[in-house]
C-alpha positions, 0 to 999 in steps of 0.5 A: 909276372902278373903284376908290374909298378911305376912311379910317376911325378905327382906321386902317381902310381901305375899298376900293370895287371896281367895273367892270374893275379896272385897274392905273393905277386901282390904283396911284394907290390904293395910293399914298393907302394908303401915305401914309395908313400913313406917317402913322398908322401900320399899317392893316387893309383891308377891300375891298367889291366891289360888284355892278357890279365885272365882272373884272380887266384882262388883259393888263397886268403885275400884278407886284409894286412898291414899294408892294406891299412896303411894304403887305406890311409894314404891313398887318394883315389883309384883309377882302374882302366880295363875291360868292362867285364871285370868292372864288377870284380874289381870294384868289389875285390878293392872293396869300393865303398868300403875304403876311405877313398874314391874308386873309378872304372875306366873302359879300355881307352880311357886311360887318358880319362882316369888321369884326369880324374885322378888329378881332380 
């Protein structure tokens, strides 16, 4: 499994990257996210991508659904927290600068970092 969540205090939302990030895989965590929202209320993410992720499928239609616009909605901010080398990639496939919410890239390390930015 590519992708693993956890719900913290604060409404946080810890995503775990791994492996090759697929869309069932992401679906079905954006479906606990939502639910989590629902019940308590708007959260921030903070996404670790760990060593061992390798890319995102390819081929497969990433658009954008319901629960997309409903996060877009509801989520405060992103931290993503991972090898530099897919900073880029990662900020374009979270469309930063085109959601409603402020999106940053931590460097491997800075975990600690991106939960202070995020309680900001």
């Amino acid at each position: 499994m590519a992708l693993a969540v956890e719900f913290e205090e604060n409404n946080l939302v810890i995503v775990h990257v791994s492996g090759v990030l697929v869309r069932t895989e992401a679906d079905a965590i954006k479906k606990q996210v939502v639910a989590f929202i629902k019940r308590h209320g708007r959260a921030k993410v903070l996404i670790l991508i760990d060593e061992g992720f390798l890319n995102i499928a390819t081929f497969v239609n990433w658009d954008d659904d319901e629960d997309d616009e409903f996060l877009q909605q509801h989520v405060d901010g992103v931290a993503l927290v991972g090898d530099l080398k897919w900073r880029d990639s990662a900020l374009l496939f979270l469309l930063h600068g085109f959601v409603p919410f402020s999106i940053e890239f931590f460097k491997t390390g800075q975990e600690a970092f991106a939960r202070a930015w995020l309680s900001c």
